[in-house]
Kinemage of the C-alpha trace (Angstrom):
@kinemage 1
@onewidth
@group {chain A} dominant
@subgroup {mainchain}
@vectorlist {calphas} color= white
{ca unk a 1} P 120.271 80.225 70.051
{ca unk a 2} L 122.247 77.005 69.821
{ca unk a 3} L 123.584 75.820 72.635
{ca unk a 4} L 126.627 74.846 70.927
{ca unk a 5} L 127.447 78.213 70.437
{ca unk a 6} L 128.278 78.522 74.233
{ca unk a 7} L 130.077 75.471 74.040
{ca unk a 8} L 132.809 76.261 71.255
{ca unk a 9} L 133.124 79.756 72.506
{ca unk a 10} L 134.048 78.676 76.052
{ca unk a 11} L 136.250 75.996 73.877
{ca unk a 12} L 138.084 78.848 71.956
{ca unk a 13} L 138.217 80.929 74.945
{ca unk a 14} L 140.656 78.157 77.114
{ca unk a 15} L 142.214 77.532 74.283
{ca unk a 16} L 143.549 80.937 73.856
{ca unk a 17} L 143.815 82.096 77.754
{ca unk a 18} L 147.657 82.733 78.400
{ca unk a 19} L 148.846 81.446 81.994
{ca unk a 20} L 152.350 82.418 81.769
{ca unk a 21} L 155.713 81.337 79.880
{ca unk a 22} L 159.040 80.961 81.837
{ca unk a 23} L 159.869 79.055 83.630
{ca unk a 24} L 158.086 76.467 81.346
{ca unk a 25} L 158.262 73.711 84.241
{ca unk a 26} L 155.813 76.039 86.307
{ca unk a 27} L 153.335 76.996 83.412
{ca unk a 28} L 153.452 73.564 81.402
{ca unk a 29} L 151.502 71.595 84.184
{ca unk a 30} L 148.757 74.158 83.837
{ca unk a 31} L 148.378 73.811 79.979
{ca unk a 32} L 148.608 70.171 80.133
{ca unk a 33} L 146.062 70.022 82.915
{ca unk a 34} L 143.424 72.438 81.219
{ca unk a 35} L 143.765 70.654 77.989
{ca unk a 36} L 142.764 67.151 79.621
{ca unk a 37} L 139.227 68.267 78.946
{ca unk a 38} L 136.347 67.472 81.189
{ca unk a 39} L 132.834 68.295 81.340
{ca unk a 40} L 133.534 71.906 81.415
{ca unk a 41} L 130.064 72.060 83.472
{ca unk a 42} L 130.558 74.912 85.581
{ca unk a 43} L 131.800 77.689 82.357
{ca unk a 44} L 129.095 76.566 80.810
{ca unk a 45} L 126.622 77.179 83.643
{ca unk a 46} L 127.916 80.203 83.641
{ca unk a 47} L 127.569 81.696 80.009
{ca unk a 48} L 123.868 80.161 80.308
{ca unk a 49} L 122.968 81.790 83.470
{ca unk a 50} L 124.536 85.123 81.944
{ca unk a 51} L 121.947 85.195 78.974
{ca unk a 52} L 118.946 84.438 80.755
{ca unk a 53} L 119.196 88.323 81.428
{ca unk a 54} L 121.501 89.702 78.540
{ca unk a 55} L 122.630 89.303 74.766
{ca unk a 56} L 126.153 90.284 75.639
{ca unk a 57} L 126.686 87.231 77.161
{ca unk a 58} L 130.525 87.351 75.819
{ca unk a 59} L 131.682 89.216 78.674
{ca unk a 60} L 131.131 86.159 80.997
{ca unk a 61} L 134.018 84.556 78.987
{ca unk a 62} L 136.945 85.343 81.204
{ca unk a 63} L 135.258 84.750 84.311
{ca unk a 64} L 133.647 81.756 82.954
{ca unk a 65} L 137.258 80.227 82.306
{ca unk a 66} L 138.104 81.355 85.713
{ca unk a 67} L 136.029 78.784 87.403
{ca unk a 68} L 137.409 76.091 85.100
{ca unk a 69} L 140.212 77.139 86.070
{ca unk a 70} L 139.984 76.990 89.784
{ca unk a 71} L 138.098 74.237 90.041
{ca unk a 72} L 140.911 72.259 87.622
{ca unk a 73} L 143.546 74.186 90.612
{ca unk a 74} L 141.319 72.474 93.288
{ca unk a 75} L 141.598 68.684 91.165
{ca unk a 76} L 145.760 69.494 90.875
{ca unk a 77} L 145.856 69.377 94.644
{ca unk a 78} L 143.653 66.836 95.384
{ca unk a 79} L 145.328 64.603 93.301
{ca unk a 80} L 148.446 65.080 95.240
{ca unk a 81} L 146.692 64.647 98.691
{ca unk a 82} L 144.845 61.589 97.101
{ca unk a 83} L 148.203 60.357 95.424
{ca unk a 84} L 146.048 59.960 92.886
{ca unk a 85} L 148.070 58.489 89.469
{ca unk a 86} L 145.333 59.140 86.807
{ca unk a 87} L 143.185 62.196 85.949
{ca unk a 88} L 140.863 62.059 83.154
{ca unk a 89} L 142.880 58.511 82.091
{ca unk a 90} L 146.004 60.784 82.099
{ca unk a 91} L 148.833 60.844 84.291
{ca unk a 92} L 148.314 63.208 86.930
{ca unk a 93} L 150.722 66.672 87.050
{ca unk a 94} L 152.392 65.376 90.049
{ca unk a 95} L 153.019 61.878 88.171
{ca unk a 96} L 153.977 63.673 85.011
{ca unk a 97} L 156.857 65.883 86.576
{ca unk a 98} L 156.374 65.986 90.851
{ca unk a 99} L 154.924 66.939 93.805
{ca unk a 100} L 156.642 70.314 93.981
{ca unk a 101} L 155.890 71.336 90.557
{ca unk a 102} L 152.265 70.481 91.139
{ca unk a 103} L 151.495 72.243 94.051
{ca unk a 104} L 153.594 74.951 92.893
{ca unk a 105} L 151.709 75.177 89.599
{ca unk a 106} L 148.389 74.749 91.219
{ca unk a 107} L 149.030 78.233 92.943
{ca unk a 108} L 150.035 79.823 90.151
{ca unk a 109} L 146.715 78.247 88.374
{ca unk a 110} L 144.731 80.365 91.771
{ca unk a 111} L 146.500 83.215 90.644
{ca unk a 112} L 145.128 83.100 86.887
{ca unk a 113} L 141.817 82.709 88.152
{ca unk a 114} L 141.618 85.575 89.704
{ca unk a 115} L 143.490 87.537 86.990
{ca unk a 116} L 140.244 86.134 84.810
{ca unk a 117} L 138.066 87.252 87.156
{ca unk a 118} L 139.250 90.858 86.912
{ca unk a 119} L 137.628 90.840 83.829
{ca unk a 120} L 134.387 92.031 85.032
{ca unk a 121} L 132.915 95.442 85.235
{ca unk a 122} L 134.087 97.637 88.243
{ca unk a 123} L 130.786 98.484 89.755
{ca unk a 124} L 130.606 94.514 90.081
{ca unk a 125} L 134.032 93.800 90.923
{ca unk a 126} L 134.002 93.845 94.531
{ca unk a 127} L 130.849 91.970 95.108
{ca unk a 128} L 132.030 88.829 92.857
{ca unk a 129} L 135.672 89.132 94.775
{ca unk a 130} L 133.826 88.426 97.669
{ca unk a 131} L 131.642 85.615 96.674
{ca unk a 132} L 134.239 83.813 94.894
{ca unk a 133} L 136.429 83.912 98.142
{ca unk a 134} L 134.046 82.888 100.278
{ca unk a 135} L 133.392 80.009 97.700
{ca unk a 136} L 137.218 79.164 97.521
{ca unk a 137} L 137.310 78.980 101.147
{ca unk a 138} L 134.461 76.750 101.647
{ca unk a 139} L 135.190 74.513 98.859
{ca unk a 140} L 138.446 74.031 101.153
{ca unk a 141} L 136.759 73.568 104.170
{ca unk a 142} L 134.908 70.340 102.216
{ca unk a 143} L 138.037 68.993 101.436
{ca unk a 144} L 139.457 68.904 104.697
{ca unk a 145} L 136.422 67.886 106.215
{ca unk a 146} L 136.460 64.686 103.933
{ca unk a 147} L 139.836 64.119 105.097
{ca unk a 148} L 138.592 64.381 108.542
{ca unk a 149} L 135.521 61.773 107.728
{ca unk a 150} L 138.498 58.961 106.534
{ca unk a 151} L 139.495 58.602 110.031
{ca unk a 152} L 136.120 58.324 111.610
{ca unk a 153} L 133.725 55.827 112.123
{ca unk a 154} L 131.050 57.802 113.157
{ca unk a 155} L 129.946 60.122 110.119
{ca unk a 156} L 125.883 60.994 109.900
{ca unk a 157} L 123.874 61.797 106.878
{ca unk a 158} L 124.093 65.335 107.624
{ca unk a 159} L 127.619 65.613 107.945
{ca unk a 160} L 128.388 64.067 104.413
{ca unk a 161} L 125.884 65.973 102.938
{ca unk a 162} L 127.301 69.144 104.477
{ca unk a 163} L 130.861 68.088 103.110
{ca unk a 164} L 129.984 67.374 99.702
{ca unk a 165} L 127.822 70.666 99.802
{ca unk a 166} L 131.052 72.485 100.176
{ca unk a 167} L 133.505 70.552 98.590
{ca unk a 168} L 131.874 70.305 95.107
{ca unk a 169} L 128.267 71.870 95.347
{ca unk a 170} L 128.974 75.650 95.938
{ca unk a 171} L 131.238 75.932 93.291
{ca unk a 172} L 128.571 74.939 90.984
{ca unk a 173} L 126.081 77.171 92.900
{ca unk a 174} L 128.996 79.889 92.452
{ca unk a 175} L 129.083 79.671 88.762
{ca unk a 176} L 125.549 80.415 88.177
{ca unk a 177} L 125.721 82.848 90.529
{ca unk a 178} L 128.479 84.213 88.705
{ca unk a 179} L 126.388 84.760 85.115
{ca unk a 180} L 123.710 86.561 86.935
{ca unk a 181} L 126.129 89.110 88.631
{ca unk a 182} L 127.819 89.381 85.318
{ca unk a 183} L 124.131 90.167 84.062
{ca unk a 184} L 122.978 92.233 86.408
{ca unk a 185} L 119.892 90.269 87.391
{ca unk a 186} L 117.988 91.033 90.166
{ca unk a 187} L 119.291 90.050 93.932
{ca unk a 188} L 116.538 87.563 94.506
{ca unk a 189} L 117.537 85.511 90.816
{ca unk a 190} L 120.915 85.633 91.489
{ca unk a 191} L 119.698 83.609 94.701
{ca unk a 192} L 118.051 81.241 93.371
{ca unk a 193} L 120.664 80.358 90.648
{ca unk a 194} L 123.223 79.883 93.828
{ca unk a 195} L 120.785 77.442 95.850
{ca unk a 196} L 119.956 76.082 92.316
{ca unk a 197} L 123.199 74.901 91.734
{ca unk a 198} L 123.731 74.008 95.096
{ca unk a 199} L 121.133 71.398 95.037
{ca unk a 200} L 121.977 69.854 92.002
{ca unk a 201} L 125.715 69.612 92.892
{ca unk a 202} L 124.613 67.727 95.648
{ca unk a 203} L 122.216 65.736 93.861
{ca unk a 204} L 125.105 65.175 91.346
{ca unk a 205} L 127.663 64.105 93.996
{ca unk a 206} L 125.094 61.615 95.592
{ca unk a 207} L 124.586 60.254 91.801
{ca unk a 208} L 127.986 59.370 91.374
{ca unk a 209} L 128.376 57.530 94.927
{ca unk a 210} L 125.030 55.568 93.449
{ca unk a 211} L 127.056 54.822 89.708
{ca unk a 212} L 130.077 53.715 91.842
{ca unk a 213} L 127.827 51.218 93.225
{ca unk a 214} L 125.406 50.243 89.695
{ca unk a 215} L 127.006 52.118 87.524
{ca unk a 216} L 127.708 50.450 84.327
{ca unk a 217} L 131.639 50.475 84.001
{ca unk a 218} L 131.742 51.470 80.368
{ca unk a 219} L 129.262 54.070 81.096
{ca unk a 220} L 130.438 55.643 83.997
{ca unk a 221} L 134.009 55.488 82.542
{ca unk a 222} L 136.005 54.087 85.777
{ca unk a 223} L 136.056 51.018 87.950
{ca unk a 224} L 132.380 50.310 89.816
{ca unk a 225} L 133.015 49.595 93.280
{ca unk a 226} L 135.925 51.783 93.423
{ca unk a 227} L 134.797 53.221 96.755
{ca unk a 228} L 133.577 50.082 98.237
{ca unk a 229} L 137.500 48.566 97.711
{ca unk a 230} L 138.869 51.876 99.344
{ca unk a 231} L 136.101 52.134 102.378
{ca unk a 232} L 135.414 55.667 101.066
{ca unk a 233} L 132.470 57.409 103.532
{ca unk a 234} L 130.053 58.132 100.982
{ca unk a 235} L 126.104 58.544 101.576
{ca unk a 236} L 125.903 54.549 100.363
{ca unk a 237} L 128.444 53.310 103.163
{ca unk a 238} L 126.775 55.902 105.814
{ca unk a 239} L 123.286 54.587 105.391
{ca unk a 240} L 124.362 51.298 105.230
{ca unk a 241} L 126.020 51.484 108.481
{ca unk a 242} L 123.236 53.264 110.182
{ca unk a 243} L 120.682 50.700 109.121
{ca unk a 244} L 122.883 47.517 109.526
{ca unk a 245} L 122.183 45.182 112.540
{ca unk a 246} L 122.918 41.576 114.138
{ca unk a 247} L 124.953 39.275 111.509
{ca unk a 248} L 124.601 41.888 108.677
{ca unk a 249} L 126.082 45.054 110.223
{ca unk a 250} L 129.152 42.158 111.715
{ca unk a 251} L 129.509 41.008 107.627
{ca unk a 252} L 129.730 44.806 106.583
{ca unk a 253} L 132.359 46.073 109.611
{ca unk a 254} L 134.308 42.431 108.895
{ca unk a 255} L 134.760 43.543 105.213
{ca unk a 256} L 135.783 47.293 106.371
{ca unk a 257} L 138.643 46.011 108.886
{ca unk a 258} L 139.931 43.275 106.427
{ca unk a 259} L 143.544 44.460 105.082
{ca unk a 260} L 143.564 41.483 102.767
{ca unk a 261} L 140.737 40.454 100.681
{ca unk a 262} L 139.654 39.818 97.190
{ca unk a 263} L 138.516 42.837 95.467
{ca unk a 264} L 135.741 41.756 93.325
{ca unk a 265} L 134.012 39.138 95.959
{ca unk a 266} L 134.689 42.603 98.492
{ca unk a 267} L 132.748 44.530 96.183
{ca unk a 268} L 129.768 41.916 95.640
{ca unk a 269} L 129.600 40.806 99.308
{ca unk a 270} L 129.336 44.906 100.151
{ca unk a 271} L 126.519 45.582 97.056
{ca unk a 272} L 124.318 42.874 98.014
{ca unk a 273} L 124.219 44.301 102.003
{ca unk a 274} L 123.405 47.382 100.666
{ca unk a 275} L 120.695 45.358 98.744
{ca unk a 276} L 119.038 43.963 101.346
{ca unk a 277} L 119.338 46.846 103.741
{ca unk a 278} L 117.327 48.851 100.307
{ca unk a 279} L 120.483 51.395 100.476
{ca unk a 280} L 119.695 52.072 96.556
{ca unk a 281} L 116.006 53.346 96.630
{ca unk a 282} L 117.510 55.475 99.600
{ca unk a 283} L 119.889 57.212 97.956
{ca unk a 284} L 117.784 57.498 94.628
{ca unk a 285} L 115.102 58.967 96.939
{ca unk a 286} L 117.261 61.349 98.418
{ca unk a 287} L 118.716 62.042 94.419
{ca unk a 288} L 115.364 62.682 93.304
{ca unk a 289} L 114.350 65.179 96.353
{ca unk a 290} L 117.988 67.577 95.798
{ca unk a 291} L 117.655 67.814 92.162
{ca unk a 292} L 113.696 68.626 92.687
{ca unk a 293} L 114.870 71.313 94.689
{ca unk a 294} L 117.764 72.629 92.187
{ca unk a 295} L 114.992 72.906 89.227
{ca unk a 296} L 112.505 74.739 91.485
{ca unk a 297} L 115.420 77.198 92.566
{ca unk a 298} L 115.918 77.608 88.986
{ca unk a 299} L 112.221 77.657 87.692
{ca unk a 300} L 111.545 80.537 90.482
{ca unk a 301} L 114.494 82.707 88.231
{ca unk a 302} L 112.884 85.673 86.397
{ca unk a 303} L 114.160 85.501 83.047
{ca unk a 304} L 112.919 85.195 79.570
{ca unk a 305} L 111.211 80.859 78.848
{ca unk a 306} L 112.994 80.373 75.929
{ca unk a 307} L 116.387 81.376 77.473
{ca unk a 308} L 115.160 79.237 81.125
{ca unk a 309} L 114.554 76.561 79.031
{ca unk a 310} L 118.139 76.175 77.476
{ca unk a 311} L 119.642 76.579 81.008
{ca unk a 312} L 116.726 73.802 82.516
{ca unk a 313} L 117.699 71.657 79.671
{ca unk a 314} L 121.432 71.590 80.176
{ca unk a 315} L 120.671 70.516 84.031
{ca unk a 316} L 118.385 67.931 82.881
{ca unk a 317} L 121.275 66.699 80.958
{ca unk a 318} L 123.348 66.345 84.174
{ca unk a 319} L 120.930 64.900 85.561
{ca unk a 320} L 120.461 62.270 83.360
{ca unk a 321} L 123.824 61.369 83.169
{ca unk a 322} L 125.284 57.936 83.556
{ca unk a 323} L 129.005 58.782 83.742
């Protein structure tokens, strides 16, 4: 099959999923939000973990949007706790109309996702319930977590990779998880597509704190060094200030305390520590070993090689990526 196919029927599918009418300034947001596009990763995983196991891969439609959904709830929100004034190179809902509206809207857009979600078959209703609200919980628990990490100084390795495991990793594990439910696959598949996606979430995350460092901007599609200018904790800044001593590690915590400074000499003063401290080939390392681990998670899946090969090649993809 073409892999397209999955791609314009997911398309079709948000297109036509109705959130709600009146009072237009609750129910707007969420159309104008959904139709910012995106990657669409997660649906897609999804409808391509659902046919490894079955033709009628269709009926993952609903709950596929579902997890777009959610996760575009859980961007709505951060936004607002961010103050974040562009999403996607739009304004953000909160910028567009306010802060009320947004988080009011956002819960609404909860709401819909679990309406979509009630599209799957009873005698697997309960069990995906429960799975998506454990996933919704921790993908919270991430987010306030990386709050948390802004006001410390202290933050290990372990730590941010537990945070970003939550805040943006499960939910990928969760929508292959999802498909194989929906398909009925075996307990010990459905297992591996969760700590599949997992892995490469994680391995995705830590790719994007590497292209925020090298990235090239018209590549990755937003200003390189954009975390270096706001002292974001991510796994670069963490190694760099576990490995940084004498005159280096004093250069590094002079540039974190400055309130004033120049943003581009900030940014090139902060790359070339983490050049000579070899913070790139550490985090590419540690890339390399999390998406290793996703695609044997995914390999170990029992499922048909022509079908495992479409899912393995859409991963590769995000791995690949460069924005």
């Amino acid at each position: 099959m073409n892999p397209a196919v999955f791609a314009d029927a997911l398309i079709n599918q948000i297109k036509t999923t109705q959130y709600g009418e009146h009072p237009p300034e609750l129910y707007d947001p969420i159309r104008y939000i959904m139709d910012l596009g995106g990657k669409r990763l997660r649906p897609l995983m999804t409808l391509l973990a659902t046919y490894l196991f079955t033709d009628d891969w269709q009926k993952a439609l609903k709950p596929a949007v579902a997890v777009e959904v959610f996760h575009n709830f859980t961007l709505m929100h951060d936004d607002i706790m961010d103050q974040a004034p562009l999403r996607r190179g739009q304004p953000t809902v909160h910028e567009k109309w306010n802060h009320n509206i947004a988080i009011l809207s956002g819960d609404v857009m909860l709401v819909n996702a679990y309406e979509l979600l009630l599209d799957v078959e009873t005698p697997i209703m309960k069990r995906v319930l429960a799975r998506f609200n454990r996933t919704a919980a921790e993908v919270c628990e991430g987010q306030q977590l990386d709050m948390n990490f802004e006001t410390r100084d202290d933050v290990t390795e372990a730590e941010y990779i537990e945070m970003i495991k939550l805040k943006t990793s499960v939910l990928l594990g969760f929508a292959l998880e999802l498909g194989g439910l929906i398909a009925r696959a075996d307990d010990t598949s459905v297992a591996h597509l969760r700590e599949g996606g997992i892995n490469i979430g994680i391995g995705f995350q830590l790719k994007d704190d590497l292209l925020d460092v090298y990235g090239d901007p018209i590549k990755f599609g937003k200003q390189v060094g954009g975390d270096i200018i706001a002292n974001k904790k991510t796994f670069m800044l963490i190694e760099a200030l576990e490995k940084a001593e004498g005159p280096i590690k004093t250069e590094l915590l002079d540039w974190l305390t400055r309130t004033e400074f120049d943003k581009a000499e900030k940014v090139e003063a902060v790359t070339r520590i983490y050049d000579e401290l070899g913070i790139r080939q550490i985090a590419e390392t540690r890339i390399d070993e999390y998406f290793a681990c996703g695609f044997t998670n995914l390999e170990l899946v029992v499922a048909e090689p022509d079908r495992k090969a479409m899912l393995l090649d859409f991963a590769t993809q995000l791995v690949q990526r460069e924005s």
